[in-house]
C-alpha positions as CSV (number, residue, x, y, z in Angstrom):
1,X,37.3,7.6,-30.1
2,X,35.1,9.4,-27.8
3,X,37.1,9.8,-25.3
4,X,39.6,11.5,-27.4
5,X,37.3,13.9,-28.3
6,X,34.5,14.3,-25.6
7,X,35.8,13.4,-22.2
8,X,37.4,16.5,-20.5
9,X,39.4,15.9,-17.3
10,X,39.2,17.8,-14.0
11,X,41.7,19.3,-12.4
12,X,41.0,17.0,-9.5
13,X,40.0,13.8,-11.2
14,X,41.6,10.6,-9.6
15,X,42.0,8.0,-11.8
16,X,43.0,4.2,-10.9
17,X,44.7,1.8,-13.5
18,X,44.8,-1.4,-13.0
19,X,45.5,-4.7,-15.1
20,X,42.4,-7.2,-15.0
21,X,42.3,-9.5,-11.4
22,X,45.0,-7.1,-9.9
23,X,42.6,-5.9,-7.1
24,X,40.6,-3.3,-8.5
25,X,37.4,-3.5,-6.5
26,X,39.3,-3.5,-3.5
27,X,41.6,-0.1,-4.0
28,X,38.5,1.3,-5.5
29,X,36.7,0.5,-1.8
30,X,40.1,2.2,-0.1
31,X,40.3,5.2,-1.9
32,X,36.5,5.9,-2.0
33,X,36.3,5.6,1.6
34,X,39.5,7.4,1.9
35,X,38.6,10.6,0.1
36,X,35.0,10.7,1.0
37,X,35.9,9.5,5.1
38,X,34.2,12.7,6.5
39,X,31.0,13.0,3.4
40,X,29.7,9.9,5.0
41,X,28.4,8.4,8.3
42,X,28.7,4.2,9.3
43,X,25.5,4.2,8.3
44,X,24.5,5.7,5.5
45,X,27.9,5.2,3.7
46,X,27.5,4.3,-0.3
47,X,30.0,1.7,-0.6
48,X,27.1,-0.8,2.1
49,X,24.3,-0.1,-0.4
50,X,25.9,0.7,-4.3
51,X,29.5,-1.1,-4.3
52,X,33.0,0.2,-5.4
53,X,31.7,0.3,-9.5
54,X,29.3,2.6,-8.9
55,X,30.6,4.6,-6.7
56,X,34.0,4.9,-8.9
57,X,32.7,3.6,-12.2
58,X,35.6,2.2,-14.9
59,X,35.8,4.6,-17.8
60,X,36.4,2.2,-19.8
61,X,33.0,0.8,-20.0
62,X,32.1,4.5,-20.7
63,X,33.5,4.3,-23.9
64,X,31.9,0.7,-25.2
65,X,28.4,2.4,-24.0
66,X,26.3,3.5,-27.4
67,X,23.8,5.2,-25.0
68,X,26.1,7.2,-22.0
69,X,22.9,9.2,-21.1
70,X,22.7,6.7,-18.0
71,X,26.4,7.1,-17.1
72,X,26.9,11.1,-17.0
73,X,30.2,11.7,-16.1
74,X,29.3,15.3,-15.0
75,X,27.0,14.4,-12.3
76,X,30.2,12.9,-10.3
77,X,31.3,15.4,-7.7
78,X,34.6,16.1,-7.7
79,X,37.1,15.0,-7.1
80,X,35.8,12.5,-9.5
81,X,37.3,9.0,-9.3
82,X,37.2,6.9,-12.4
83,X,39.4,3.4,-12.4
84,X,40.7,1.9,-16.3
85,X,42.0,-1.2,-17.8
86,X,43.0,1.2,-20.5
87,X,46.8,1.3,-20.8
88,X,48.1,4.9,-20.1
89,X,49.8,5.2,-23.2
90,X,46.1,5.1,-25.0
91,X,44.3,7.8,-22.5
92,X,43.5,11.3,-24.4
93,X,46.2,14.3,-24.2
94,X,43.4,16.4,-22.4
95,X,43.9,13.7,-19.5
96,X,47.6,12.8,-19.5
97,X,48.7,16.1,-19.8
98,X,46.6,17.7,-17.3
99,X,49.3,18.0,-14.3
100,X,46.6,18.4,-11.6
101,X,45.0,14.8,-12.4
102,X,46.5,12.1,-10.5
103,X,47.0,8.6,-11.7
104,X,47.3,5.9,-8.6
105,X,48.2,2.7,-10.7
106,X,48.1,-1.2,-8.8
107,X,50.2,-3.7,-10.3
108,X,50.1,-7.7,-8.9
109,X,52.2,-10.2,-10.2
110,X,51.3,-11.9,-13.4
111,X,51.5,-15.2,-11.4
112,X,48.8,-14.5,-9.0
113,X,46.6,-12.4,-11.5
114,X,47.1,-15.4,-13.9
115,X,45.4,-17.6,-11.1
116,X,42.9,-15.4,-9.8
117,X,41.8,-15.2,-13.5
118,X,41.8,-18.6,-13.9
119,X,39.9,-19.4,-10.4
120,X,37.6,-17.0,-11.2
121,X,36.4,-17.5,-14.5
122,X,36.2,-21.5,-13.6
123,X,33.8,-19.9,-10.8
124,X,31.4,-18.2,-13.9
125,X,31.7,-21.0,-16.2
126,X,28.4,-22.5,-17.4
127,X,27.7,-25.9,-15.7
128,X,27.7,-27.7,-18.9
129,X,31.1,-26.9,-20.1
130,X,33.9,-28.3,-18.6
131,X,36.5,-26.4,-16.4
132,X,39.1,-24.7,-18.4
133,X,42.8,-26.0,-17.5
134,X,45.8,-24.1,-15.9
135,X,47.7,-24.8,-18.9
136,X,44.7,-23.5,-21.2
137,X,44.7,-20.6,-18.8
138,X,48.6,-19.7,-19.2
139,X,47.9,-20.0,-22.9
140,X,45.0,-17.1,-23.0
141,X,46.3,-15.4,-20.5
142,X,49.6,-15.0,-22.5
143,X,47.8,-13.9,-26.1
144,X,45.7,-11.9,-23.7
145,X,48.8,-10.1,-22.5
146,X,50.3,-9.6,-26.6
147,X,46.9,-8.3,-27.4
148,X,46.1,-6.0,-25.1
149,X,49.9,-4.6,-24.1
150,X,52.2,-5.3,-21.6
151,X,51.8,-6.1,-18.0
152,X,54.0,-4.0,-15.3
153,X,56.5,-2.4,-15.7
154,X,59.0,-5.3,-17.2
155,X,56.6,-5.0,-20.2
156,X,56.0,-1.3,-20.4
157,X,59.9,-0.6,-20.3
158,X,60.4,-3.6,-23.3
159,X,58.3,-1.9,-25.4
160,X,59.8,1.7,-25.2
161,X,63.1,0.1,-25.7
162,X,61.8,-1.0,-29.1
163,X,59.8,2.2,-29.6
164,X,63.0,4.2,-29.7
165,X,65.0,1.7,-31.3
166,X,62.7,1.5,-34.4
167,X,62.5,5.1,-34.5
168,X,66.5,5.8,-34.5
């Protein structure tokens, strides 16, 4: 994987995890803002003309990109802020065990993530197709949530338990 290989941390990066529909665009605003509140005036502040994503672009669609010429990670100035949907567990050793990097991780309950999803992707659904149903939802949602790994804490501390019980 590229990032395994490629992507070497700062010693001040700031990275943001976050579970899809947990409020990532919204931290993302707060702690731009926040580390960058005297960079910036009212006026010419990048978060009224860019957005949150490009100002602290996920990492994650860094690694999907065949071309990353257009998304050079070196050109961010430190401290760099980069925000993932990749589960800690799966970040590179050059990132996790860096002590200097720090990790600021949201977590919203799977109810309300569940129905933001739902609303939201009812919202982007073509016109044609009809509207997907809560119960669908919990369905997808819940093979989402096997596929991709566990959400919160509940989840993460289940599957250590099993970790270290297969392994004894």
């Amino acid at each position: 994987m590229w990032v395994q290989d490629h992507f070497k941390p700062r010693p001040n990066d700031i990275f943001l995890a976050s579970f899809l529909k947990s409020g990532t665009t919204w931290l993302k605003a707060l702690i731009f803002a926040t580390v960058n509140r005297t960079c910036y005036g009212f006026a010419d502040h990048p978060l009224l003309t860019m957005g949150p994503h490009y100002c602290f672009p996920f990492l994650d669609a860094h690694l999907q990109e065949k071309d990353r010429s257009h998304f050079d990670l070196d050109r961010f100035p430190s401290p760099r802020l980069l925000s993932m949907h990749i589960p800690y567990i799966l970040l590179p050793n050059s990132t996790t065990d860096h002590q200097s990097c720090r990790f600021v991780y949201i977590y919203r309950d799977p109810k309300d993530v569940l129905v933001s999803k739902w609303l939201f992707l009812n919202k982007l659904r073509p016109k044609d197709l009809p509207p997907i149903s809560i119960e669908e939802a919990f369905e997808l949602f819940c093979q989402r949530i096997r596929l991709c790994g566990p959400h919160g804490p509940i989840g993460l501390a289940r599957v250590l338990h099993t970790a270290s019980t297969a392994i004894t």
